[in-house]
N, C-alpha and C positions, 0 to 999 in steps of 0.2 A: 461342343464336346472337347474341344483342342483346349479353348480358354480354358476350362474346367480342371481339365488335367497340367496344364499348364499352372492352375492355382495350387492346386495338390502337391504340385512339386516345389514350387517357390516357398509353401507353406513346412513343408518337411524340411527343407534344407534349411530353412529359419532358427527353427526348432533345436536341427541337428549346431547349428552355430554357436545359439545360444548356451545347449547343454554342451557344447565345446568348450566354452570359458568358466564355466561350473566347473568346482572343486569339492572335495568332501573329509573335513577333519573328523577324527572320531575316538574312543578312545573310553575309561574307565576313570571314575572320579571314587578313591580309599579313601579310609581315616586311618587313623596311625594303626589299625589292628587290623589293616587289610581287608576291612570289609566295606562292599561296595557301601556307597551313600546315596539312597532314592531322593529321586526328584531335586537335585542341587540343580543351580541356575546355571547357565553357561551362554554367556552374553559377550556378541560382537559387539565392537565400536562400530562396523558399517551397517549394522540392522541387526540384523539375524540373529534369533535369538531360539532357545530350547529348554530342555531340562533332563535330567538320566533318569533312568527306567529303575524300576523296582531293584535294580543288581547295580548300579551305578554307571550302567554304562549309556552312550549318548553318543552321536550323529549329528553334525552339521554340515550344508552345504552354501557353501560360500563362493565368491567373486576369485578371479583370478587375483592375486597380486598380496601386500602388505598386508596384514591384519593384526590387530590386540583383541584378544578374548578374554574374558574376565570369567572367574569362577568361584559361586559363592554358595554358599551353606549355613544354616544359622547354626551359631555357636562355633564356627570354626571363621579362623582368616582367610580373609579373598585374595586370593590368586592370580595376576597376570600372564599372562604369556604372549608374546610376538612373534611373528613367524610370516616368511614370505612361501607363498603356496601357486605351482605352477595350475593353470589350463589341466583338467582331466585326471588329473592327484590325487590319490588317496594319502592322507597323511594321517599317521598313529600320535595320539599325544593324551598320553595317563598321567593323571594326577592324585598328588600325595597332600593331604587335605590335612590342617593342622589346628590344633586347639587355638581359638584366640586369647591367648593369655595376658590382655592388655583389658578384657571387661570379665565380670564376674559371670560366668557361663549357664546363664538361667534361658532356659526358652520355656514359653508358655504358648497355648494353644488359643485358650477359653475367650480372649478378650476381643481377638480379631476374628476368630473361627479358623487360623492357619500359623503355622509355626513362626514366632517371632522372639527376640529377645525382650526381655523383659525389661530392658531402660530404652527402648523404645517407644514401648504403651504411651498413650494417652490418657489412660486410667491408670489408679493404683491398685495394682498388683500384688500379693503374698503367695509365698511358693513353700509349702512343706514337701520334701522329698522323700523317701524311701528308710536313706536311711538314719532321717530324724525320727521318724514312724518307729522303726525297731528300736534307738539308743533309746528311747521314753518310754517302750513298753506302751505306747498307743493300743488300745482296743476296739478303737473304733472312731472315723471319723472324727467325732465331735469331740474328743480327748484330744484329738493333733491339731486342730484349729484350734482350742479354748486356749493355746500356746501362744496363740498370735496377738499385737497389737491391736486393738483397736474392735476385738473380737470377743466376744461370750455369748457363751454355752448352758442355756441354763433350761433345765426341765425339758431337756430332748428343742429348742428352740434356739435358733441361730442368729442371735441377734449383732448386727456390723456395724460400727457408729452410733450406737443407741438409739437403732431404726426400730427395734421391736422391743417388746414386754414380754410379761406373764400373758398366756393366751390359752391356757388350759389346754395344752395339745394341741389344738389346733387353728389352723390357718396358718401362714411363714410368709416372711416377706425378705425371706430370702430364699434363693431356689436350689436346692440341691441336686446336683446331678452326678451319676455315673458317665463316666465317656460320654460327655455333652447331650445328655438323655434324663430326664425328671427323675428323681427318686420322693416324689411326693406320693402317701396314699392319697387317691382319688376321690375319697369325701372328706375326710379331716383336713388336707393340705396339709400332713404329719409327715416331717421328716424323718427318715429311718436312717439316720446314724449308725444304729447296731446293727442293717442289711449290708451297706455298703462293702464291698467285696475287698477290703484293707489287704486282706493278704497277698495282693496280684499288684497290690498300687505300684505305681510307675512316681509321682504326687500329686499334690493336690494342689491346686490352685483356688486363690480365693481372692474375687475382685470388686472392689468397695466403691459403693455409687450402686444410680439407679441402671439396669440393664433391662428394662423392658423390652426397648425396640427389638433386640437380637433373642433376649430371652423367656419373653410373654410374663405373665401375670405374677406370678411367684418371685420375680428379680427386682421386686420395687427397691430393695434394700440394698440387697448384690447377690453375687453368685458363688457358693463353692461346687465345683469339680473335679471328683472325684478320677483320674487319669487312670488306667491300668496300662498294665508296662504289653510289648511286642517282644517277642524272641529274637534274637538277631539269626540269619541263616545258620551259623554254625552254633549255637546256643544246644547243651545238653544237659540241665543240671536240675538237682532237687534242692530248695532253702525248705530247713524245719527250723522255728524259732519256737520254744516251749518257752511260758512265763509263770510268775510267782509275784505272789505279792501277801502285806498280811495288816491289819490295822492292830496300831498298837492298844495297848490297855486306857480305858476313858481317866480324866483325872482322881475321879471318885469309884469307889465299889462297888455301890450300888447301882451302876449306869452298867455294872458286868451283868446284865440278863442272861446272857447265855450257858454264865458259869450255875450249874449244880439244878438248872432246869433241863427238861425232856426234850429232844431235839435239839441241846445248845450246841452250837461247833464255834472254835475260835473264829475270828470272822476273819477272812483273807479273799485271797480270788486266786485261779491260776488255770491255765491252756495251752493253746499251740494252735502256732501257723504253720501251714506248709503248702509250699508253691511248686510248680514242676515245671518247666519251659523247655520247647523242642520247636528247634526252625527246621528248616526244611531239609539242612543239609547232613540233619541224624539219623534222618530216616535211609533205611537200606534199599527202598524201591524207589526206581528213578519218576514213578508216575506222582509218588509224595515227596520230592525234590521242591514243589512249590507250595508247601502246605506248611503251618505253621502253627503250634499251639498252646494253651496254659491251662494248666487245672489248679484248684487251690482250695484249702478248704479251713475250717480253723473249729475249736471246741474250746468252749471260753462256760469254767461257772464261777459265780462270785458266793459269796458267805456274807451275804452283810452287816454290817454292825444295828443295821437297825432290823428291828423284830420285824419276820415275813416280807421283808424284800428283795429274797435270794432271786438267784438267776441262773439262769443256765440255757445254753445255746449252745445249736450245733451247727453248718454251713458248708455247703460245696459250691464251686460255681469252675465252669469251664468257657474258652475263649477259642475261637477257630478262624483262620484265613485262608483261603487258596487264593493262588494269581493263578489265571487261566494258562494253560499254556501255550494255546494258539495265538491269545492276543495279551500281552502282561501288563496292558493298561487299563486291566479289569480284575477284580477281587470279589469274595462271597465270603459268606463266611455265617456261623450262628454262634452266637453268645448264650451264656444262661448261670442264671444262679438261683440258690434254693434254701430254704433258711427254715428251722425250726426253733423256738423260741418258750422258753416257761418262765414268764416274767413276775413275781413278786410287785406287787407298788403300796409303797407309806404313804398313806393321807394326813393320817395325824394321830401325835403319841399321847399316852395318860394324860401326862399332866407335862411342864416346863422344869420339872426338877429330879428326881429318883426316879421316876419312869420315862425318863425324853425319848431315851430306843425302845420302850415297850409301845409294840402296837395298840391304838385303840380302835382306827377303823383305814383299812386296806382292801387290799381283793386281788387277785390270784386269776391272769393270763396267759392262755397257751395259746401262740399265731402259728399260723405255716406261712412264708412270704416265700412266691415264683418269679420269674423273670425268664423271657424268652427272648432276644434280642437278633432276629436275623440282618444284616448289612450288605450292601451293595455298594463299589466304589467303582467310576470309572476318570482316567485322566490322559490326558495329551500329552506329549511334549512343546505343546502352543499355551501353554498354563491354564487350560481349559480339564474342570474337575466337576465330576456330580457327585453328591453321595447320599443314598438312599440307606435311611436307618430305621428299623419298626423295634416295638417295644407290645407285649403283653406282660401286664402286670397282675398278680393276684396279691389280694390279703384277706385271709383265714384269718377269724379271731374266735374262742373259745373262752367263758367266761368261769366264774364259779360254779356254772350249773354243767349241765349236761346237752343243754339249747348251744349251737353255733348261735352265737351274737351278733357277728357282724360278716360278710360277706362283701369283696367289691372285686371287680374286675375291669382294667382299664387297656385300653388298646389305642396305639399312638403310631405315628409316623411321620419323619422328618426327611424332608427332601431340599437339598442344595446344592446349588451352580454358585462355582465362582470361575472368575478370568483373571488370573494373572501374569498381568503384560511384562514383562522382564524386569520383575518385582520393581516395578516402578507406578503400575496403576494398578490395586484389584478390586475386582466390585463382586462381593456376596450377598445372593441372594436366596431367602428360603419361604418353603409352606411348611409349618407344624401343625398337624390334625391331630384331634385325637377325639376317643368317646369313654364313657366309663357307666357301668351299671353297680350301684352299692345299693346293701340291706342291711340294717344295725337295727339293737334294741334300742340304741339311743337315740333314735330319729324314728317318726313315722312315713311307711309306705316306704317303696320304692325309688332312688333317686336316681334320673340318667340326667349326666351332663354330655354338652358337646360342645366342641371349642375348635378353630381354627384360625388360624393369623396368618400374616405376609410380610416379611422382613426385607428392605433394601440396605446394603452398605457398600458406602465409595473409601477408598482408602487411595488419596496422590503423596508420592513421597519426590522430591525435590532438591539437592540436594542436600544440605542437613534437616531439611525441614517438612514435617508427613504431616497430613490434613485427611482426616476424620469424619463424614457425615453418614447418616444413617437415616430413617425409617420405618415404624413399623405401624400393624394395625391389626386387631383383633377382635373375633366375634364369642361371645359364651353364651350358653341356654343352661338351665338347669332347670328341670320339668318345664313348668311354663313361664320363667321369667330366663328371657332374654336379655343381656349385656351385651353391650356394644363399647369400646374402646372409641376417642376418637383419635386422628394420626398422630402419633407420639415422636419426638424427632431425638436425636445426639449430635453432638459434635465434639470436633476435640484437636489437638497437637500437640506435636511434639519439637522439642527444636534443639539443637544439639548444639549446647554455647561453649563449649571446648570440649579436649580429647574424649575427657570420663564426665561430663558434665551436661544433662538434659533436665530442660524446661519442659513442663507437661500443664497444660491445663483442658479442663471439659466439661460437659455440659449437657444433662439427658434427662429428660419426661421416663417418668414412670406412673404404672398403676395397678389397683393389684383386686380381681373380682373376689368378694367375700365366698370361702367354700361354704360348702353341704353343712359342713360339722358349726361353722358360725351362723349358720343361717338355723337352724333346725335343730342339735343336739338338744337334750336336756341331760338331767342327771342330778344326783346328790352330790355337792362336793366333799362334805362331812355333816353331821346331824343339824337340820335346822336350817341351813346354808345351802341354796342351791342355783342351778345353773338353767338360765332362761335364754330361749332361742330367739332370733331378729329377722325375720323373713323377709323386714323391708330394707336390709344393710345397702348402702349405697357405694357404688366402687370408689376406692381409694386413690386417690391422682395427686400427682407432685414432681417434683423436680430435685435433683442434687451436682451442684457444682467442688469444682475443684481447680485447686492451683499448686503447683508441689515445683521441687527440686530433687534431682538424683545427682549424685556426684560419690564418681567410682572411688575407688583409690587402690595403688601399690605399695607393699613394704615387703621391698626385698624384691627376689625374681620370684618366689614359693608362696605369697601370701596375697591374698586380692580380697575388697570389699565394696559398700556402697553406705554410704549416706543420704538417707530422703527423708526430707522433712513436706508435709502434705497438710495444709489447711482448707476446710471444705463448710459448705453451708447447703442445706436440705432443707426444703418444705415442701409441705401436706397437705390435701384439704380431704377432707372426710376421713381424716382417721378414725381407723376402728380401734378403740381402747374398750376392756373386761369394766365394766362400770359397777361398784357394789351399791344396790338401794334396796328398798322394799318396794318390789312387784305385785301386780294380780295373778293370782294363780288360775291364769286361764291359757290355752293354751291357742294361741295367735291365729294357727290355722281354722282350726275346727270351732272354737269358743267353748270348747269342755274344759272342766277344773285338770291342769296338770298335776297337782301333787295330791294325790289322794291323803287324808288324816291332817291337811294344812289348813291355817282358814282364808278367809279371802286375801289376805295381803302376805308377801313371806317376805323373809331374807333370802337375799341372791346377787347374784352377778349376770351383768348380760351386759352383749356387746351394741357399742354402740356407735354412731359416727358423729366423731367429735369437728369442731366446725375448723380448727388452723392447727400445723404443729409448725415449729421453725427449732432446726438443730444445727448448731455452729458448734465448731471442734477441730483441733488440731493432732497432726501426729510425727512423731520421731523416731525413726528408727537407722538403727547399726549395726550391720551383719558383717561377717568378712570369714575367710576359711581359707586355712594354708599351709604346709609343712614348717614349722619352726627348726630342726632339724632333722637329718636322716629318720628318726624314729620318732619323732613325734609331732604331730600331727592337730592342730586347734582349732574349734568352728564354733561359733559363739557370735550372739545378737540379743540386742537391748533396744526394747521398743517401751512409750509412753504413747498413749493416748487420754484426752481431755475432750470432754463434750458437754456443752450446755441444752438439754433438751426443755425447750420452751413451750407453755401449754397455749396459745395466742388466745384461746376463748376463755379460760378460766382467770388470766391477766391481761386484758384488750392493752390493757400499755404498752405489750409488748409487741405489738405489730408496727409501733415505730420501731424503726429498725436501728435509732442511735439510742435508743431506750433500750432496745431487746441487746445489744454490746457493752452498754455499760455496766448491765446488771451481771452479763456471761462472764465480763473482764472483772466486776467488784467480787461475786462469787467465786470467785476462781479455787482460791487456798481456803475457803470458809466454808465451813458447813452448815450445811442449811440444816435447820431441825423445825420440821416440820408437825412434828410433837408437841415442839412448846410452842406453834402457832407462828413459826415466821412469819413476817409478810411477805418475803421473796416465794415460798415454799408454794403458793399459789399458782405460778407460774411456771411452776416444773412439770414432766411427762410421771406417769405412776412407774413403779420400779425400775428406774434406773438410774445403773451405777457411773456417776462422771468422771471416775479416774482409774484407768486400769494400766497395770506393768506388766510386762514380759520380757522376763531374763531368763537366758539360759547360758553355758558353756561345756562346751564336749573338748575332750583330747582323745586321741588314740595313740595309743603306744604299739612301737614295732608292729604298725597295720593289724592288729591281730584282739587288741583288748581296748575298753573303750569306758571311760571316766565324764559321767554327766552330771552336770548343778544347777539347778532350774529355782528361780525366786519370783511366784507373781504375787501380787497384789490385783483387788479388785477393791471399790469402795462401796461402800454398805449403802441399799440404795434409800433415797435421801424422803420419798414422799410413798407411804402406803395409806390404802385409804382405812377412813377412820372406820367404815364399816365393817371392814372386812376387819378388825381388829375388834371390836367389839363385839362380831361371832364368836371369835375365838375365846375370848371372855368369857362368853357364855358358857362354852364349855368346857373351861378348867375350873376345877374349883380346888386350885392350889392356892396357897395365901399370894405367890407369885404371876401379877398377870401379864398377857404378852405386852402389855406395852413397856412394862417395867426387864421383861428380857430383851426387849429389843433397845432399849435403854442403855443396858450393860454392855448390848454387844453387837455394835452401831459403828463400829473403824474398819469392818472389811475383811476380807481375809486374801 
C-alpha cells in the first residue's frame, strides 16, 4: 500500500514538472478587413503544430525557451515570428495576414479536395470567377466555361480537349458538379447547365485530364465545379443583376419569320439574378451569432431567333451553415435548390435557305428539377477533417402531352477524411454512394442503378517539390448488369523551378460506365432517322497525361499574371462514339419491331464501342489583372488550344505512335476535308473541332463601370459521317443540299 502511494506521488509530481516547463501562445489570425481567417496553419520549428478555429483564433502549447512559428494561409504571405517564452506563460500574439502580391491570388478546391493555389496543382487547372460571370452576362454555367481554352460547349455537352462529341443528350464524360456533388441526371448522365445555381457562384473551376480516381465515372474527361460563395461573419447585403440582350436582324428578309406572322416577337432574351448573403454577425440574436446564410434566385426567358425554341425559366435555391456552439469544430447545415423550366427544342428547319429559322420538327418541355443537400463537417486543430455530404435529386419531365414522361430520383452520399500534417503530408480519403430510380417514355420499364466507390489520395510536399498519388475503385449495377471498375491510379508534381515559375506534370486512369439513356433510349431524331439503344456498351477505360509550365509574372507593383503553356496526350479504349448505319428495327431487349410503320432495316444512330482513340494537343494561355492607374483597372486573357483527335481503328497506322505525330504535326494548319475524301480524314474522331481561341479584355473605370471585348474562334468540325448527311438529304428538297451548306460554311465561327 505504501509503494502504491508512494507511486501515485512520484507520478503526480512528474506530471506537475512536466506541465511546469509547458507554455501556451495563443492569439487571432486577420486579413487586412479584420476578419478572422479559419483553419490557417500555425507551425513550430520545434514540432508543434495546429490550426484556427472557425473565428481565427488558435492555441499552442509549447516547450520553455526560443521558438519561430510560422503562419500560413492560402492566398496570403506567410508570416514568421520569434519569440523567447518563459516556463508557465501565457503569451498573446495576433496576426495581420496579408495578400501575396508576388503570385496571382487564385485558390482552388476541386483538384486536391482542399484549398490550394492554383500554380501549385499537378493538373491543369481554369478558374472563372464571379465577377467574369456578371462582366459577360453568363446564364449559366456552360456560357462561362465555353469562354475558356481548351473547352466547348455544345448541345448542352461539355467537351475538354476533344474528349467528347455529339451524344444526343446524353452520357458526359465530363462530370459536373455543384460544391463537389454530381449535377448529372440519373439516367441520361445529362448535364444541367441551366440548374446550376450561377447566381450564388463563388467560381468555377474547371480541370482538364482524367479524374476518375477522386471523381468516379463521369470525370473520364475532366471536371467542372460549380463553387458557391460563404458569407463572411459580418456580410449583410443584397446583389440584383437584371440582363438584356437582343439578336440582330438575319442578312436576308426572308430569315425574319417572326415579322408580320402570329406569335412573332423580336427575338432577344432578358432576366435577373439576385443573391442575398447574411453571416452570423447580422443577426440580432446571440443564439444566430453562428449561423450563416444565402438565398438566390434568377428568371431568365429567351425569344429565340429560331421558330419554337423559346425558353423560360424560373429558380430559387438557399444555402445554410451553423457552427455548433458547444463545440465550433462542428458545422450542419442544408442546401436546396429548385428550378422550373419551359424549354422549346429545334430539331430541324424547312429547308437550308428562306426557312433555316422556320421550324419543321421540335417539341415542347416543361421539367421541375429539386435538390436537397444536407452537410456535416467536423475538424481538429491536429488537421484531422470529415465531411459528410448527401444529395437528393429529382427530374420532372413533361412532354407535349399531358403523360409526365419522364420521372427519376436519385439519392447520393459523400463521406471524407482527410489528415493534414502541418500542410506538409495529407492523405484524402472517400466513399461515394449513391442509388437512383428513373421512368421515361424513352426507355422501357423501370431503371435502378447503384454505384459506390473508394478513393485513396497521398499528397508529400518537400520543399519546393509536392508528389501526388492516388487510388480509386468502383462498383455500378443497373437492373441486372453489373459493372465493375478495375483499380484506377494518378499521379503527378509539381516543382517549383524559380520564384513565379512551376513544372507540373501527371498522369491518371480513367473510365466512364455507359448510362441508362446510352444503353436503352430510343426515339426519332427527325423523320426517317432514328435513335437505337446498346444494352451490351462496354465501359470505357483510358488514360491522360500531361506536362505544362506556369510562369508568373509582375509589371509594376498593381499588375500580376501567369503564362502556362500545357501539352497533353489521352487514350481510350472502348470508346463510345453515335455511329450512323442502317439497323434492324428490333428491339435488343424483348426482339419486338421497335419502330412501328418502319420496315425491317432503318436509318439511325446508335452507340457503339469503338476499338482505340489517341488525342495529342497543346495549350497556351495569358491571363494577368491589375490597376493600370488610380481609376482604371485591366483583366484580360488569350488562350489557344490545338488537338489532334485520332480514330486508331478506323486508321491502324495510327497506333504507331511516330505515324500517329507526323500526321498530328503535318495537319496541323491544313484542313482536312473529309467531303472530298481525304485520306488523313479517316483517321479523325467524328465532330470535332481542332482549333479553338479564347480572348477576352475587361477594364473598369473609377471601380464603378466595366468595358468587355471577347473574340473566339472555334473550327468547323472537320469529319461528319456520310450517313447522317445523306438523311438530311433526304429531307430537304431545297435545290441546296447539306452537304453543299456545309461546304460554304466550313471556317468556324
Amino acid at each position: 500500500m505504501r509503494f502504491i502511494v508512494f507511486l501515485n506521488l512520484t507520478t503526480c509530481l512528474a506530471f506537475n514538472a512536466i506541465y511546469a516547463q509547458q507554455a501556451t501562445v495563443k492569439g487571432k489570425v486577420i486579413d487586412e478587413n479584420k476578419e478572422g481567417l479559419p483553419f490557417a496553419y500555425v507551425i513550430s520549428e520545434a514540432g508543434p503544430a495546429t490550426t484556427t478555429d472557425v473565428d481565427g483564433y488558435y492555441s499552442l502549447s509549447l516547450d520553455a525557451g526560443d521558438h519561430v512559428i510560422t503562419f500560413s494561409y492560402v492566398g496570403y504571405s506567410s508570416q514568421q515570428r520569434s519569440f523567447s517564452i518563459n516556463a508557465g506563460q501565457n503569451l498573446s500574439l495576433d496576426i495581420n495576414m496579408t495578400e501575396d502580391l508576388d503570385r496571382l491570388n487564385v485558390t482552388i478546391i476541386s483538384a486536391s479536395r482542399y484549398e490550394k493555389n492554383i500554380a501549385l496543382e499537378t493538373v491543369s487547372v481554369n478558374v472563372v470567377d464571379k465577377d467574369f460571370l456578371e462582366n459577360t452576362n453568363s446564364r449559366d454555367i456552360g456560357e462561362a466555361i465555353n469562354q475558356t481554352a481548351g473547352v466547348q460547349v455544345q448541345d448542352g455537352q461539355i467537351s475538354i480537349r476533344s474528349g467528347s462529341s455529339w451524344s444526343y443528350g446524353v452520357g458526359s464524360r465530363t462530370a459536373l458538379l455543384q460544391d463537389g456533388i454530381g449535377l448529372q441526371t440519373a439516367d441520361l448522365g445529362e448535364s444541367m447547365l441551366k440548374f446550376a445555381a450561377i447566381e450564388t457562384v463563388d467560381q468555377v473551376e474547371i480541370i482538364k485530364g482524367a479524374s476518375s480516381v477522386v471523381y468516379g465515372s463521369s470525370a473520364l474527361n475532366g471536371v467542372v465545379n460549380l463553387v458557391t460563395k460563404w458569407p463572411k461573419k459580418n456580410d449583410q447585403y443584397t446583389d440584383v443583376i437584371p440582363y438584356y440582350g437582343f439578336y440582330g436582324a438575319p442578312p436576308r428578309a426572308e430569315l425574319n419569320w417572326w415579322k408580320g406572322e402570329v406569335g412573332g416577337r423580336q427575338p432577344g432574351l432578358f432576366g435577373v439574378f439576385v443573391s442575398h448573403y447574411r453571416g452570423g454577425n447580422s443577426f440580432k440574436r446571440e443564439k444566430l451569432k453562428n449561423f450563416s446564410m444565402i438565398t438566390g434566385a434568377n428568371f431568365d426567358v429567351v425569344n429565340s431567333f429560331l421558330q419554337g425554341a423559346d425558353e423560360f425559366r424560373i429558380r430559387g435555391n438557399f444555402k445554410t451553415r451553423y457552427v455548433l456552439a458547444r463545440n465550433k469544430n462542428i458545422d450542419v447545415g442544408l442546401n436546396g435548390n429548385f428550378q422550373y423550366e419551359n424549354l422549346g427544342q429545334f430539331f430541324l428547319s424547312q429547308d437550308l435557305d428562306s426557312n433555316a429559322y422556320r421550324i419543321a420538327q421540335g417539341s415542347t418541355n416543361r421539367y421541375v428539377r429539386s435538390i436537397l443537400d444536407p452537410h456535416f463537417s467536423w475538424r481538429n486543430d491536429k488537421g484531422h477533417s470529415v465531411d459528410v455530404d448527401g444529395r437528393y435529386m429529382n427530374n420532372w419531365r413533361r412532354g407535349n402531352g399531358d403523360d409526365i414522361n419522364a420521372n427519376s430520383h436519385a439519392f447520393n452520399l459523400q463521406t471524407q477524411y482527410q489528415w493534414n500534417f502541418k500542410n506538409r503530408f495529407i492523405m484524402t480519403t472517400g466513399l461515394p454512394i449513391g442509388t437512383s430510380f428513373s421512368k421515361s417514355n424513352i426507355y422501357a420499364n423501370q431503371r435502378i442503378t447503384l454505384n459506390a466507390a473508394v478513393f485513396n489520395q497521398l499528397e508529400y510536399k518537400v520543399d519546393k517539390l509536392s508528389l501526388v498519388g492516388g487510388v480509386g475503385y468502383e462498383i455500378m449495377k443497373v437492373d441486372e448488369f453489373l459493372e465493375t471498375s478495375i483499380p484506377i491510379f494518378r499521379s503527378g508534381l509539381n516543382y517549383q523551378l524559380g520564384k513565379a515559375t512551376h513544372l507540373r506534370m501527371s498522369w491518371g486512369q480513367a473510365y466512364r460506365l455507359p448510362s441508362v439513356g446510352e444503353r436503352f433510349v430510343t426515339g426519332d431524331i427527325f423523320q426517317g432517322f432514328y435513335l437505337f439503344p446498346n444494352p451490351q456498351l462496354n465501359t470505357e477505360r483510358g488514360w491522360s497525361s500531361e506536362i505544362a509550365i506556369k510562369q508568373g509574372f509582375k509589371l509594376g507593383d498593381n499588375f500580376r499574371g501567369y503564362i502556362d503553356f500545357a501539352t497533353f496526350l489521352n487514350e481510350f479504349d472502348e470508346y463510345v462514339e453515335y455511329v450512323p448505319g442502317i439497323y434492324e428495327n428490333v428491339n435488343p431487349e424483348t426482339g419486338d419491331t421497335l419502330y412501328t410503320g418502319e420496315g425491317p432495316l432503318v436509318f439511325g444512330i446508335r452507340p457503339e464501342n469503338t476499338d482505340e482513340a489517341r488525342i495529342w494537343g497543346y495549350e497556351f494561355t495569358m491571363a494577368g489583372e491589375g490597376d493600370i492607374t488610380p481609376w482604371l483597372k485591366l483583366r484580360g486573357s488569350v488562350g489557344y488550344a490545338y488537338t489532334y483527335p485520332g480514330n486508331l481503328e478506323q486508321d491502324t497506322t495510327l497506333r504507331n505512335i511516330g505515324t500517329f505525330f507526323k500526321k498530328a504535326f503535318q495537319n496541323h494548319f491544313r484542313r482536312i476535308d473529309a467531303f472530298a475524301y481525304d485520306p488523313d480524314a479517316a483517321g479523325l474522331l467524328f465532330y470535332r473541332s481542332r482549333h479553338i481561341i479564347r480572348n477576352q479584355v475587361e477594364v473598369k473605370l473609377y471601380n464603378k463601370f466595366t468595358l468587355g471585348f471577347a473574340a473566339n474562334y472555334t473550327s468547323f468540325p472537320e469529319k461528319i459521317p456520310e450517313l447522317f448527311i445523306t438523311a438530311l438529304n433526304l429531307l430537304d428538297d431545297n435545290q441546296q443540299t447539306f452537304l453543299q451548306y456545309i461546304e460554304q460554311h466550313q471556317r468556324g465561327d
